[in-house]
N, C-alpha and C positions, 0 to 999 in steps of 0.2 A: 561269456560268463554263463555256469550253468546253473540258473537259481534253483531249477528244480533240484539240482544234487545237493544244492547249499540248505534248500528249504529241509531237505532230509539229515543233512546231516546234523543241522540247527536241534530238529526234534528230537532225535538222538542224546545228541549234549544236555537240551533242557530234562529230557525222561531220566537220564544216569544223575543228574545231580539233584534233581525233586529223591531219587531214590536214595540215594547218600543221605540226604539230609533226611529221614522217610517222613517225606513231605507226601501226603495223598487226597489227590483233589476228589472229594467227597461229595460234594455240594457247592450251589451257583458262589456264595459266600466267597469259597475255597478258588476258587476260579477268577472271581471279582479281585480277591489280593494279589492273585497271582497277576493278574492282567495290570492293576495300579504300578504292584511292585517292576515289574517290566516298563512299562512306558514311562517310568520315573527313570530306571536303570538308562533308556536310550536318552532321555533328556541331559542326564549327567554326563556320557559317552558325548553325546553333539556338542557339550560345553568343554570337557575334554580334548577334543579334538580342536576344538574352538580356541582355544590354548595353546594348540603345537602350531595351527597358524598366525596367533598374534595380529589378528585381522581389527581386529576392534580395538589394539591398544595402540589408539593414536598417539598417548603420551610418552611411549616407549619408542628410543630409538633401535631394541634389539631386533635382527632379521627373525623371520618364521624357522621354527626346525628342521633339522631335515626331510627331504620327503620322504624318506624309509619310517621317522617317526612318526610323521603327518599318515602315512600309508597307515601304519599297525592302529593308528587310534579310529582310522576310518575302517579296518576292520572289525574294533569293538562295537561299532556302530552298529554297519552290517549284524552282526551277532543279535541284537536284541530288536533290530528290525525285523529281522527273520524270525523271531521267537515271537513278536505282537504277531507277525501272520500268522506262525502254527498256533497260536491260540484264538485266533477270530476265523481258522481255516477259510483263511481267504489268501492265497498265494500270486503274486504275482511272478511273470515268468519269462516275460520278455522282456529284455535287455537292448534300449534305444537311446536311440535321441528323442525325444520330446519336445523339441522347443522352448526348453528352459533357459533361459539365458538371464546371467545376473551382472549387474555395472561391476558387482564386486563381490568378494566371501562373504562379509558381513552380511550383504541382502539376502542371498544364501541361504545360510545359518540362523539368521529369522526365520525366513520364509521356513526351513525346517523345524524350528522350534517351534512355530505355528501349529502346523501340520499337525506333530505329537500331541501340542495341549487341547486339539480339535476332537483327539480321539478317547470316545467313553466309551464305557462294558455296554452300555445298554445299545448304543446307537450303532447296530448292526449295519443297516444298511447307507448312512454317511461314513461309518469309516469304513467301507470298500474305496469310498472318492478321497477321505483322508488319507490313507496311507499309500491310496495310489501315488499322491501328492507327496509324500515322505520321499517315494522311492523316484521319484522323476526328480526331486532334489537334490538325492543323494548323487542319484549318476550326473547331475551338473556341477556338483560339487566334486566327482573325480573327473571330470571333464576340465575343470577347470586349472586345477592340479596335473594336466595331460598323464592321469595316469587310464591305462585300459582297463579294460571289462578284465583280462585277464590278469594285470595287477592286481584289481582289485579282488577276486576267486583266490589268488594267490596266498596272496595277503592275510585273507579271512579263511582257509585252512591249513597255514602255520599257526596263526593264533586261536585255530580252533583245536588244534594238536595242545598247543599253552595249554591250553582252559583243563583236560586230559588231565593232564598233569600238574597243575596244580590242583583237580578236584581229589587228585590219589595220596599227593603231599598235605593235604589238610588244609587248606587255602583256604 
């Protein structure tokens, strides 16, 4: 996986759609909504995703979605994690195993939605260790879905092609 191309191209996407909207960060304030707005957006995405696995609806006997839908919702993920890094310019870049290891999704999916709610505007230097924590999540979370490094790049620039077009269609 090349985070570095994704880190760029993420920037990219969030700079043309701040422009569309002419949203222009001005001041810490401007910067502070944008960073909420965002780590809200990836909390929604991680519950979304959480959804096409059906990991937690113990009361439900329906199977999880398919993995191509499971794949595209963990691409939207991707997208707004790579956007809290270009705004804390703090990027991570290497693509491992960590030693994350979960009994199940749901552990997972906490421990990620952890992670997110750990992260403030002010606490520069804890969330370098929180969202390293995000990102060592997520790749056990496609680990555990056997998808790869490059399913998952895949993935997140078809649906960053999406995003493109529907910022041109009015979305």
């Amino acid at each position: 996986m090349n985070l570095a191309k994704m880190y760029e191209a993420q920037e990219k996407l969030d700079k043309h759609i701040l422009e569309q909207e002419n949203w222009f960060i001005t001041n810490i304030h401007d910067k502070k909504d944008l960073f909420e707005k965002t780590k809200l957006a990836l909390l929604v995405e991680l519950g979304e995703f959480a959804n096409t696995t059906r990991c937690f609806k113990h009361w439900s006997k329906k199977e999880k979605m398919a993995d191509d839908v499971i794949l595209d919702e963990l691409a939207d993920v991707w997208h707004f994690f790579l956007s809290l890094g270009n705004q804390m310019n703090f990027r991570v870049t290497i693509y491992g195993d960590y030693g994350y290891e979960f009994n199940n999704m749901t552990e997972a999916l906490n421990e990620a939605f952890e992670w997110v709610a750990f992260l403030d505007f002010k606490e520069v230097t804890q969330n370098k260790m929180w969202y390293s924590g995000i990102r060592n999540t997520l790749y056990a979370i496609a680990w555990f879905y056997q998808f790869t490094s490059e399913d998952v790049e895949e993935a997140y620039f078809k649906k960053h092609k999406i995003n493109y077009e529907r910022q041109a269609n009015g979305y």
